[in-house]
MIMAR-138189 format. One record per residue (C-alpha): residue in three letters; x, y, z. Coordinates in steps of 0.5 Angstrom, whole numbers, padded with zeros to 4 digits, always signed. Example, Ala and Ser with C-alpha at 12.3 -4.5 7.8 and 13.67 -1.06 7.14 Angstrom:
<lumkols>
ALA+0025-0009+0016
SER+0027-0002+0014
</lumkols>
This chain:
<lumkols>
UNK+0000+0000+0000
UNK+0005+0005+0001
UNK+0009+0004-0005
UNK+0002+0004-0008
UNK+0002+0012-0005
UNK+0009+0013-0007
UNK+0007+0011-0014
UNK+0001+0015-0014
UNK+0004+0022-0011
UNK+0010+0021-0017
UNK+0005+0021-0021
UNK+0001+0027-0019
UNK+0008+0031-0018
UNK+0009+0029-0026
UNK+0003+0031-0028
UNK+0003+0038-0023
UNK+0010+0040-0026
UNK+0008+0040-0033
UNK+0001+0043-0032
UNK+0005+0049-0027
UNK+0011+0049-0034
UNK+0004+0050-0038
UNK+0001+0055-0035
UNK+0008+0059-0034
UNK+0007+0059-0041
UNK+0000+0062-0042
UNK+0002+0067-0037
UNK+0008+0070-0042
UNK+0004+0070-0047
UNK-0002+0073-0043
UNK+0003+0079-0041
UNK+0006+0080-0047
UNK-0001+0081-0050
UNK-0002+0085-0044
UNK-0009+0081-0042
UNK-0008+0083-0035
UNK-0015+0079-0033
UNK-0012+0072-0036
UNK-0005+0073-0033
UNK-0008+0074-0026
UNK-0013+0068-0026
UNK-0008+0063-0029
UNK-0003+0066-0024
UNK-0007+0063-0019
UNK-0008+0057-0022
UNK+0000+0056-0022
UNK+0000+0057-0015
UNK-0005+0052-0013
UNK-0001+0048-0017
UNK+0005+0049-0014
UNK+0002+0048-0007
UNK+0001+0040-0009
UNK+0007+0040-0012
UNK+0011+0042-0007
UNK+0007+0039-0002
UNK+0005+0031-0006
UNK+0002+0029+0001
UNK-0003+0035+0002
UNK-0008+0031-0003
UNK-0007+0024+0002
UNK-0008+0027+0008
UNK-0014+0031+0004
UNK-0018+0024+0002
UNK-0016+0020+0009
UNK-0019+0027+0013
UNK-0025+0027+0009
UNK-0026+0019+0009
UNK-0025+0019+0017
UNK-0030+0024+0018
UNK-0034+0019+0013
UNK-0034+0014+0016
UNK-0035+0016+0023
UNK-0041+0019+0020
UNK-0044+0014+0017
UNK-0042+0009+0023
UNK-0046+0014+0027
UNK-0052+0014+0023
UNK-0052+0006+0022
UNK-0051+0003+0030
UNK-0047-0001+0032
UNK-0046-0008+0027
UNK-0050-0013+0029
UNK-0045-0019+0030
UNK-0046-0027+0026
UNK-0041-0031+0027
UNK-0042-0034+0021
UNK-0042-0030+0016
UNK-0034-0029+0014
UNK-0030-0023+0014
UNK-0029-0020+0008
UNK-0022-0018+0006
UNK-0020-0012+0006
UNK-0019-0011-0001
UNK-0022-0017-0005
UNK-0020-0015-0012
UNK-0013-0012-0011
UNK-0014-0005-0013
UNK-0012+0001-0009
UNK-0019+0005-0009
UNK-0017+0010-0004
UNK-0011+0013-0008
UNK-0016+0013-0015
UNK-0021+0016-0011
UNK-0015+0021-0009
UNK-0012+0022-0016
UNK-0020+0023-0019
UNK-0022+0027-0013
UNK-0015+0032-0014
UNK-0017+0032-0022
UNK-0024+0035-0020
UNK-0022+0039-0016
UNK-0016+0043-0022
UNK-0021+0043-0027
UNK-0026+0045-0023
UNK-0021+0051-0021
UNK-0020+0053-0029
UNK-0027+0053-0030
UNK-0028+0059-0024
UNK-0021+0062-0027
UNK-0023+0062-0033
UNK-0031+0064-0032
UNK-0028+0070-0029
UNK-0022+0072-0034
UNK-0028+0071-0040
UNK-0033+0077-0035
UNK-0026+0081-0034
UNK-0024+0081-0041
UNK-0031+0082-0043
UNK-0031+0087-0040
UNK-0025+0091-0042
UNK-0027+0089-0050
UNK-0034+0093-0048
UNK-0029+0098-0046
UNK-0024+0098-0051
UNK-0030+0098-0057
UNK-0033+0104-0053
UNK-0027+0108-0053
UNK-0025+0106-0060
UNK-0033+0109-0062
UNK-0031+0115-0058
UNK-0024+0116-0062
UNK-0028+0114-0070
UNK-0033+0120-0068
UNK-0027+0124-0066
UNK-0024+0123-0073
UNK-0029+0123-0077
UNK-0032+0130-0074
UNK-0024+0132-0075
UNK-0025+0131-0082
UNK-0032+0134-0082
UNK-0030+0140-0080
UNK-0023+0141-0085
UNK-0029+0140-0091
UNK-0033+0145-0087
UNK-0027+0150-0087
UNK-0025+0149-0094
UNK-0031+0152-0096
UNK-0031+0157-0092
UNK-0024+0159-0092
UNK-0026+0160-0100
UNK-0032+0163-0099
UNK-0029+0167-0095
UNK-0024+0169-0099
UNK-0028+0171-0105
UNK-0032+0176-0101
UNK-0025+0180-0098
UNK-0023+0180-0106
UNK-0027+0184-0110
UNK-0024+0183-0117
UNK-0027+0176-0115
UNK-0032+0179-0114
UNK-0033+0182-0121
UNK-0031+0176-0125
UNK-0036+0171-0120
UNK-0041+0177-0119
UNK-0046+0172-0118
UNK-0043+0169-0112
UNK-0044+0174-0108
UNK-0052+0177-0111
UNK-0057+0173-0106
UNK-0062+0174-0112
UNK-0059+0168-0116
UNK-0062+0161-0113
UNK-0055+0157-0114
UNK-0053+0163-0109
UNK-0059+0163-0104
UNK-0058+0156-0103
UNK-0050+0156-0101
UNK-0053+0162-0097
UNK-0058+0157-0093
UNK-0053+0151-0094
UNK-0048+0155-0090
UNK-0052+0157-0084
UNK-0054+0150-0084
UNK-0048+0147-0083
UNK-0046+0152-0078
UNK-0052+0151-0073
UNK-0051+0142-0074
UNK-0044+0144-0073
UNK-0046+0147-0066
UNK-0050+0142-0064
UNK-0049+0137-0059
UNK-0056+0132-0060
UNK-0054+0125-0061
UNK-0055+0125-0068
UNK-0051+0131-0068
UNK-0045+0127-0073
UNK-0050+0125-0078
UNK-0054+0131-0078
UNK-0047+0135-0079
UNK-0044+0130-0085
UNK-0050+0131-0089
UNK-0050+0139-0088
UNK-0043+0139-0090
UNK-0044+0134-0096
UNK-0050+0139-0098
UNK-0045+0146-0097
UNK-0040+0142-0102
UNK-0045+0142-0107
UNK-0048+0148-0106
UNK-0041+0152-0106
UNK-0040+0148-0113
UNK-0045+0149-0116
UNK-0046+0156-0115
UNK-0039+0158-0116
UNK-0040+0154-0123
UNK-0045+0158-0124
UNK-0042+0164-0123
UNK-0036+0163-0127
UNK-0040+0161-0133
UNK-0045+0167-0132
UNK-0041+0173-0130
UNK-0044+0180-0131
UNK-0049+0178-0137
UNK-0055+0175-0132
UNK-0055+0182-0130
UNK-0060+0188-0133
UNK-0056+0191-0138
UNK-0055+0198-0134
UNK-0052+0195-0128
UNK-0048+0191-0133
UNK-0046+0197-0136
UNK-0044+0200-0128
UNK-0040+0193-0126
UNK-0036+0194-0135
UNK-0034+0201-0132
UNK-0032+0199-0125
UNK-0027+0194-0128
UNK-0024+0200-0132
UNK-0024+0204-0126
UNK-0020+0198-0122
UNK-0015+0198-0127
UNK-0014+0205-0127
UNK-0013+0205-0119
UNK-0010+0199-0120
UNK-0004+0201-0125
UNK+0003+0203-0121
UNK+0004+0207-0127
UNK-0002+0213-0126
UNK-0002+0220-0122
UNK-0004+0218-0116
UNK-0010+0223-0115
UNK-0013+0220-0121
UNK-0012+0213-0118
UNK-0016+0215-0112
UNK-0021+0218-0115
UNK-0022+0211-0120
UNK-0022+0206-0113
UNK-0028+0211-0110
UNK-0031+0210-0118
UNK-0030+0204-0118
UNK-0033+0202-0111
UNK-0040+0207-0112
UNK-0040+0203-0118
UNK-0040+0196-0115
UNK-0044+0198-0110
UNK-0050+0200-0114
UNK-0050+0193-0116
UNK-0048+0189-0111
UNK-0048+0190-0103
UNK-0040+0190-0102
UNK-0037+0187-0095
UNK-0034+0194-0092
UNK-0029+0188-0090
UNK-0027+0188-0098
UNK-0027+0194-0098
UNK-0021+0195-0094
UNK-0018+0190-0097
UNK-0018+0193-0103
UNK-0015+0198-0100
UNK-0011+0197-0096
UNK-0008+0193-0103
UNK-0007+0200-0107
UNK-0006+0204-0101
UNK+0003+0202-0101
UNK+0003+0204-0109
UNK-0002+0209-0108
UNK+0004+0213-0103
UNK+0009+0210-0107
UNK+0007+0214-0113
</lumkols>
């Protein structure tokens, strides 16, 4: 019998070794891929190991304790045994096999896989949980992106537009562009306030909301600026066409280093009444215009 339970405890130490060098290797790969969750439960599952292992006779003296108490309470419940002299004894252990250290050796097996299975329930709940975690921040940071690259088209379109109102030559060849009785232009004009308001807007649509006013910006701002380009002046009345002719040769003669100076200046106020018969000129145009003639002006 005991060379039976020395057999019995090499083989659990055996068994234990391996499974302690094959969790080691889980927890290396755990922590290089940084799954915390997994590298703290299959530590536990090593060290439990590590205890049978360094410890082989702590399942027998497990099973004997358990077995003991048992018996004694099955004695307790059964009464004293009747005593017959003619039934034979029956042997100890009729048919040789060491039932005892199997049911040891199942009961330690149970136990190991019973333990991964509670280890492993609660790194697959952590790692739920951190997968949660992780496609939350990643939906945060693709709206952040998005938004991003929304908000670049949308200040593409205004850094254009911009820059066509502050450039009253532009002006004069795209008049239409700036004349809100054009429809191609009153629709940019609502297109621009639209995407402004969604940009602003904190509702939790507010991403979609603002794409499809900047996709409807885009479109407007081209197809307004296209119209503006094909058109220039001739959509105008003759009269007013006839002022914005006018204005133009005013500007280059404003425009010209080579002219007196008075009769520059005398040219720019020409052309700008003229323009401003037609169209409402920004005053911030107007000072740019100005402040672009101004050091040719005092040159010459």
């Amino acid at each position: 019998m005991a060379a039976t339970s020395a057999t019995a405890t090499w083989i659990l130490t055996l068994v234990g070794n391996i499974a302690c060098l094959c969790l080691a290797v889980q927890v290396f790969r755990f922590w290089i891929a940084k799954d915390w969750p997994r590298v703290c439960t299959t530590m536990v599952g090593t060290m439990v190991l590590l205890t049978f292992v360094f410890n082989p006779g702590l399942p027998m003296q497990l099973a004997g304790k358990l077995r003991a108490v048992v018996l004694k309470d099955l004695g307790d419940d059964s009464g004293p045994p009747a005593h017959d002299e003619t039934a034979p004894a029956a042997p100890a252990d009729a048919d040789g096999l060491p039932w005892e250290t199997i049911a040891t050796v199942l009961a330690v097996i149970g136990a190991v896989i019973v333990l991964l299975l509670v280890a492993g329930g609660i790194a697959a709940l952590l790692r739920g949980r951190r997968d949660r975690a992780r496609a939350t921040a990643r939906s945060k940071s693709e709206s952040l992106r998005r938004r991003a690259e929304l908000e670049q088209r949308h200040d593409a379109v205004r850094e254009a537009y911009g820059d066509f109102e502050m450039n009253l030559l532009d002006n004069l060849h795209r008049l239409a562009l700036a004349d809100v009785n054009v429809p191609q232009t009153a629709r940019l004009i609502d297109a621009l306030d639209a995407a402004r308001d969604a940009r602003i807007s904190t509702a939790p649509e507010a991403l979609d909301a603002y794409r499809k006013a900047v996709t409807a910006l885009e479109v407007a701002f081209k197809s307004a600026d296209h119209y503006a380009r094909t058109t220039g002046a001739n959509y105008l009345p003759p009269a007013e066409r006839r002022n914005i002719e006018q204005a133009q040769a005013a500007l280059a003669v404003a425009l010209d280093e080579r002219g007196y100076a008075p009769q520059r200046q005398l040219a720019l106020r020409r052309a700008l009444t003229l323009i401003e018969s037609v169209i409402p000129v920004p005053q911030e145009a107007i000072a740019a215009l100005e402040t672009a003639t101004r050091p040719a002006l005092a040159k010459s």
